[in-house]
C-alpha positions in Angstrom: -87.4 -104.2 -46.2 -87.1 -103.9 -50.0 -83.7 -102.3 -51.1 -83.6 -100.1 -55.0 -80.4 -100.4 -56.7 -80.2 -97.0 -59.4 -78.0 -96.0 -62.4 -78.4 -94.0 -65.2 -77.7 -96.8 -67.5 -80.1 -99.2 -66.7 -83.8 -99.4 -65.2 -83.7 -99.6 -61.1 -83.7 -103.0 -59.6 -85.1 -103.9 -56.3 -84.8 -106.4 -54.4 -85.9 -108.0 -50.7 -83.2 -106.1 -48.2 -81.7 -109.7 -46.4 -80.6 -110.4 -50.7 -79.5 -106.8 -51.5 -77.2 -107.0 -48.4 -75.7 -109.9 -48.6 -75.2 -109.0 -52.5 -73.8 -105.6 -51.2 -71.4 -107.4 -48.4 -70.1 -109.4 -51.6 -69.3 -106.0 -53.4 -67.1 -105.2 -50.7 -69.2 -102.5 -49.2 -70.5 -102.1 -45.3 -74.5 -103.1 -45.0 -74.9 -99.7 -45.2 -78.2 -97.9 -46.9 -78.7 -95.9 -48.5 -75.3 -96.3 -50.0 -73.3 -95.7 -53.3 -70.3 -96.7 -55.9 -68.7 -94.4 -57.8 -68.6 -95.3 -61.1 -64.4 -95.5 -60.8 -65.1 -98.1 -58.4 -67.8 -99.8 -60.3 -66.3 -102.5 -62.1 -64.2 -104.1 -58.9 -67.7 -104.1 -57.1 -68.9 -106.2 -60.5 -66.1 -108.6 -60.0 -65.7 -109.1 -56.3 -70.0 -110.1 -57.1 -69.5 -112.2 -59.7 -66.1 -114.2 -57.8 -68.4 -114.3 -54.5 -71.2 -115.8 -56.3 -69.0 -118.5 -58.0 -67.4 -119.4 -54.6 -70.7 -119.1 -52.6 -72.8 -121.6 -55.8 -69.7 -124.0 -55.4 -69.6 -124.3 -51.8 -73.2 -124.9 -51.9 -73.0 -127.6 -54.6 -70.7 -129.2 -52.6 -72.7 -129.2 -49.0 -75.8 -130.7 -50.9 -74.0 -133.3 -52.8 -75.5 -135.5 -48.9 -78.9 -136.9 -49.5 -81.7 -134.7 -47.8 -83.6 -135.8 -45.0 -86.7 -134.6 -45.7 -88.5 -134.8 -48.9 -91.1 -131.9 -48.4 -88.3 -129.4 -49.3 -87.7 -131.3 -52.4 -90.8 -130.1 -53.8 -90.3 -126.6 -53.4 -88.7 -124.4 -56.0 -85.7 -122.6 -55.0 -83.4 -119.6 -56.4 -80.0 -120.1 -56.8 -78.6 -117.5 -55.4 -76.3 -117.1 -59.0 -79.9 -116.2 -60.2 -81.0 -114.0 -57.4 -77.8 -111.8 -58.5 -78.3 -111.8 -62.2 -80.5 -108.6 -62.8 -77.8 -106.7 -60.2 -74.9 -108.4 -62.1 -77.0 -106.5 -65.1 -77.0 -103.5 -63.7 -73.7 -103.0 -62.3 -72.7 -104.5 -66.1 -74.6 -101.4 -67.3 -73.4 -99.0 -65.3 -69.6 -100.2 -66.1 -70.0 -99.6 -69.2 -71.4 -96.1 -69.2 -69.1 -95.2 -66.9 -72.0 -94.0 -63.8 -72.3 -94.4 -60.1 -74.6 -96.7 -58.7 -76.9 -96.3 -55.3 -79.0 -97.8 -53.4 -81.6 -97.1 -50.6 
């Protein structure tokens, strides 16, 4: 399931569903789509993200600070998931700003 994240201030971002929900749980919303903030409410959903995304990258830093057991992970890439949130971080920036609602579906 891909989920599209909309605004009249900034170009629509999409995103695979399982990351668009857990980025929408973090907002303080129910998994619910299609969905919407108004744009009243916009800039708490901004920073509920962004303070769930710190807590989440530092409880993850600390779990992996333990050697891993095996090394074929080691080789693959991987998305923080700080990163993963960025364009929506964007977005949600965006639409703070100019004052609109964002949805979703």
């Amino acid at each position: 399931m891909l989920i599209t994240f909309t605004t009249d201030a900034h170009a629509d971002i999409t995103m695979f569903g399982e990351n668009a929900l857990t980025f929408i749980t973090m907002m303080g919303h129910s998994k619910t789509v299609p969905g919407a903030i108004l744009a009243a409410d916009v800039p708490m959903a901004l920073d509920r993200l962004r303070k769930a995304v710190d807590a989440e990258m530092a409880s993850h830093s600390a779990e992996n600070t333990a050697p891993d057991e095996d090394d074929d992970e080691k080789d693959e890439p991987t998305v923080s998931l700080s990163h993963r949130a960025l364009p929506l971080i964007s977005l949600l920036t965006a639409a703070a700003e100019a004052e609109t609602d964002v949805m979703w579906k």
